[in-house]
N, C-alpha and C positions, 0 to 999 in steps of 0.2 A: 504494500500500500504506500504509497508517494502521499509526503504533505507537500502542501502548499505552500510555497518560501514568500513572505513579506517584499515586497520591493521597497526601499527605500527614496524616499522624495528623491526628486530627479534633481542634481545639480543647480538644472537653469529653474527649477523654485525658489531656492535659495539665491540665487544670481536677483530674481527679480525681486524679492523678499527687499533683498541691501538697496537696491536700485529704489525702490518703493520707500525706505525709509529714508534715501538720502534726500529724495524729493521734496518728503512732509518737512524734512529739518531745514532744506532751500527755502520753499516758504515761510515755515516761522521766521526763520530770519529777515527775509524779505518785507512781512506785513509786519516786526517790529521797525524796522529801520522807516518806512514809508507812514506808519503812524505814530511816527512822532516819539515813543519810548526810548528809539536808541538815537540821541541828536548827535545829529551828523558836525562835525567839529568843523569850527570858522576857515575859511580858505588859508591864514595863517597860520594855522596848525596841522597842517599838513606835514611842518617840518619835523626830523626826528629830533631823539630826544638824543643829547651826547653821554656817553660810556664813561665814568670817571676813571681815570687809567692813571698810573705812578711806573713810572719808568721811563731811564734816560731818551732823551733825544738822540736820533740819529746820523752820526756823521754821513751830511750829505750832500756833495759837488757837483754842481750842472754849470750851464751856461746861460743868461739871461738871452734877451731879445736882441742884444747890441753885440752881441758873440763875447760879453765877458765873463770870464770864470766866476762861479758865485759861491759861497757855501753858509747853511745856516748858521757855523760857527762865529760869522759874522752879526750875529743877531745877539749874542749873550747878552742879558743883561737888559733886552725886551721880552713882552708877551708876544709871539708869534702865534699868527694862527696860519697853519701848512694846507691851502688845500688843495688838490688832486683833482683834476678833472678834463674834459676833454670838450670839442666844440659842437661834434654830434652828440653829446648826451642831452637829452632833454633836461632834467633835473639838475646840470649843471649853469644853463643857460639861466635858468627859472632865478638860482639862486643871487646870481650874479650883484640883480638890481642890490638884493640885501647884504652882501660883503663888501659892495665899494661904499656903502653908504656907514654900515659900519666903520670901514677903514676911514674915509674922512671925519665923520665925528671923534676917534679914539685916536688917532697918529700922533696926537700930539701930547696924547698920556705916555708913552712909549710900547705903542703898540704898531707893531708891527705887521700886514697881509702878505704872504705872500703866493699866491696862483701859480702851481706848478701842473703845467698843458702835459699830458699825458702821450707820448706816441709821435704826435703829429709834427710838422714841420712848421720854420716860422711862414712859410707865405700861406698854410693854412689859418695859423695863430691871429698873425698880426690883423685882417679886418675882423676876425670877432672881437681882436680887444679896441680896437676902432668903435667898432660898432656900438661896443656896452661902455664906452666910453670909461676904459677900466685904468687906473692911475695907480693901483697896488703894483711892485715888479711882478713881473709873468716870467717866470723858468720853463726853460724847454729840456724835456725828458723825452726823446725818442726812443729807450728802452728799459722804458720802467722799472727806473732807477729807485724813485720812491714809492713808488707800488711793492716792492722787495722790501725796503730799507722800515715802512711803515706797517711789512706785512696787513699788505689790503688787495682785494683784487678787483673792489666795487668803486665807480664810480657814483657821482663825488664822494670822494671820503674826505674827510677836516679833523684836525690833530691842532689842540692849543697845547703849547708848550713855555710855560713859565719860565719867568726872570733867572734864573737856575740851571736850565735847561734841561728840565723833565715834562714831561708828556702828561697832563692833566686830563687831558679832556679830549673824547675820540667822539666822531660822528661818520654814521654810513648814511648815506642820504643825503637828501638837502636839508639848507637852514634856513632859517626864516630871522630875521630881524629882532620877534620876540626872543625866541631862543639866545639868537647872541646877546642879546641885552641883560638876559636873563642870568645866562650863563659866562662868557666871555669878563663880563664888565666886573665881575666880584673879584677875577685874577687879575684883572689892572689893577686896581685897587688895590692890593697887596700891597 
């Protein structure tokens, strides 16, 4: 006499089972965000939040815009902020208005910007920094010198590094104005 073996649910039940609940958890998210419970944050807070980091700055030697030798070590003794970025990156350009405008109000506390262009050459550099009408120095790293040195691989990335010359404060992302003001302005102040 032969019993009868159970089959067990067929795979694609369970396939459509997950698929089925990833759906309902899409929507809840969806009808809190659209009614108002999850408020959507001001277009200036878009920007990230910075990583408080303690570790040396890194010895780092490029070539400005005017093909002179540059290196942070010439900055001792300012708040630098290093950032990293490139002229196709959207989130780079976004930021721009808000670190030159930083850099103008704060240059004269001893604070330092400096724009290290990622990859590119200067005859791709030089009309973006035209363009954003950018007065911080702009270093040119055609082999991501500081992308190694900073251990980062995202563009923009921003590294403030204290009067001392230690690395405070790390940002993947863009920044936003609040942010620096936020952040940035406590380490002048020192």
């Amino acid at each position: 006499m032969m019993t009868e073996r159970k089959k067990p649910f067929p795979i694609r039940f369970y396939a459509m089972l997950m698929i089925g609940v990833g759906f309902i958890a899409l929507g809840v998210m969806l009808f809190l965000l659209l009614s108002g419970s999850a408020p959507l944050p001001a277009e200036d807070e878009f920007s990230t939040v910075p990583v408080m980091v303690d570790y040396a700055a890194p010895e780092l030697n490029l070539v400005d815009m005017a093909g002179n030798n540059v290196s942070l070590r010439d900055y001792t003794g300012s708040v630098v902020l290093v950032n990293l970025w490139a002229t196709w990156c959207p989130p780079c350009k976004e930021e721009m208005p808000a670190l030159q405008s930083f850099y103008e109000k704060h240059r004269s506390e001893g604070f330092a910007l400096i724009g290290i262009n990622q990859e590119e050459t200067l005859e791709i550099v030089k009309p973006f920094v035209a363009d954003f009408g950018l007065t911080f120095p702009v270093w040119l790293d055609e082999n991501y010198m500081a992308q190694r040195m900073f251990n980062t691989m995202s563009l923009p990335s921003s590294f403030v590094i204290d009067r001392n010359g230690t690395v405070r404060l790390m940002w993947v992302g863009a920044v936003s104005d609040k942010f620096l003001e936020k952040y940035v302005t406590k380490i002048i102040k020192e």
